[in-house]
Legacy VTK file of the C-alpha trace (Angstrom):
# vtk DataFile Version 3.0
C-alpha trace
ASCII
DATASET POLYDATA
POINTS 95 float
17.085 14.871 -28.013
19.220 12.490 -30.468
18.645 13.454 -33.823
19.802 11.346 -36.903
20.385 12.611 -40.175
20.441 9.522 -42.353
23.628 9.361 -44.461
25.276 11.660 -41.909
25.132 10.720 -38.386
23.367 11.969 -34.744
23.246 15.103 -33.273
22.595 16.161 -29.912
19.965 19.149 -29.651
19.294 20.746 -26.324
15.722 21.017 -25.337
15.517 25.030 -26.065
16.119 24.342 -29.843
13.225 22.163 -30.212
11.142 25.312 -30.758
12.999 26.250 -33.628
13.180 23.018 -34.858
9.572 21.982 -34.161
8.578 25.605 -36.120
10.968 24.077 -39.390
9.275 21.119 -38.685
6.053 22.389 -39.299
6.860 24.224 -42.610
8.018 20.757 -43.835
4.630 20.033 -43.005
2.880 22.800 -44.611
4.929 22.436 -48.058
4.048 19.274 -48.484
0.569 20.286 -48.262
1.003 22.727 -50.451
2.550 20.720 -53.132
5.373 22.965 -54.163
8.218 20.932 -54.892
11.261 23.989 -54.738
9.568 24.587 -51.131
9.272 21.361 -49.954
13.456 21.111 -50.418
14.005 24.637 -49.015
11.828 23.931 -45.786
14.116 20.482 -45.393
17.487 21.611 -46.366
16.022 24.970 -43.238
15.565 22.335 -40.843
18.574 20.153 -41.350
20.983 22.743 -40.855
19.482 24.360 -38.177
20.036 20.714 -36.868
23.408 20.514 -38.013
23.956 24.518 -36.539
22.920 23.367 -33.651
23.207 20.438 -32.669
26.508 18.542 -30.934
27.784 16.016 -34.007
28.217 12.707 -32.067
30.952 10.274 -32.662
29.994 7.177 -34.686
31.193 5.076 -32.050
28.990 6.309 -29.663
25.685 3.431 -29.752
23.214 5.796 -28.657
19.363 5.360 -29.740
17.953 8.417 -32.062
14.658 10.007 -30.897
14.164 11.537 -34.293
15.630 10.050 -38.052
15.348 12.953 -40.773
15.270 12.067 -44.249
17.983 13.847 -46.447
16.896 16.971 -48.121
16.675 15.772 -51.428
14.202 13.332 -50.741
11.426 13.818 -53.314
7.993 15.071 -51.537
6.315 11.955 -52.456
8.477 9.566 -50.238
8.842 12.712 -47.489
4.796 12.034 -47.337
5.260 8.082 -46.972
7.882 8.921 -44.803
5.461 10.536 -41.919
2.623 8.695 -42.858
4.349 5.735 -42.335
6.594 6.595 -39.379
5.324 9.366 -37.225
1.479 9.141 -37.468
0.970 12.103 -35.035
2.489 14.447 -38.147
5.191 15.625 -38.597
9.068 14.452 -39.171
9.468 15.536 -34.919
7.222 13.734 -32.368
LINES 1 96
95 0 1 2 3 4 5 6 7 8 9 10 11 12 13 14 15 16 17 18 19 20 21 22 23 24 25 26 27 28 29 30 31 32 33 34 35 36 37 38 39 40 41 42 43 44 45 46 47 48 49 50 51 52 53 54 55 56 57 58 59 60 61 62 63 64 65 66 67 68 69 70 71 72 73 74 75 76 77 78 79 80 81 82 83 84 85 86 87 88 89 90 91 92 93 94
């Protein structure tokens, strides 16, 4: 899986950390839903350096389609909502 960080670049996860990441993934979800601000930014800043940990940092040459675009950490909650909502309507920041 391609993953793009925006502001950053792609990485390249293998298939066995998209547990891990789906599991992050999911307490994104469940912070937002929450409405705790301080969580919401710990439960994105967990999941985008477990992508950064573990994922392969492409070259910026390399044209290669993401599967997945994540949102920077500090993106308020409000626009991480529009954000799914508006781009992955099965939930979620991960298909």
């Amino acid at each position: 899986m391609i993953v793009r960080i925006l502001g950053e670049g792609q990485y390249r996860l293998d298939d066995a950390e998209l547990v891990i990441i789906n599991a992050l993934d999911d307490d994104v979800e469940a912070a937002l839903a929450d409405g705790d601000p301080a969580w919401v930014h710990r439960a994105m800043s967990r999941l985008l350096a477990e992508v950064r940990e573990q994922g392969t940092l492409l070259d910026d040459d390399l044209l290669i389609d993401s599967d997945v675009i994540l949102p920077e950490a500090d993106t308020a909650p409000e626009q991480l909502r529009e954000w799914i909502g508006d781009s992955h309507g099965a939930g979620g920041l991960l298909p």
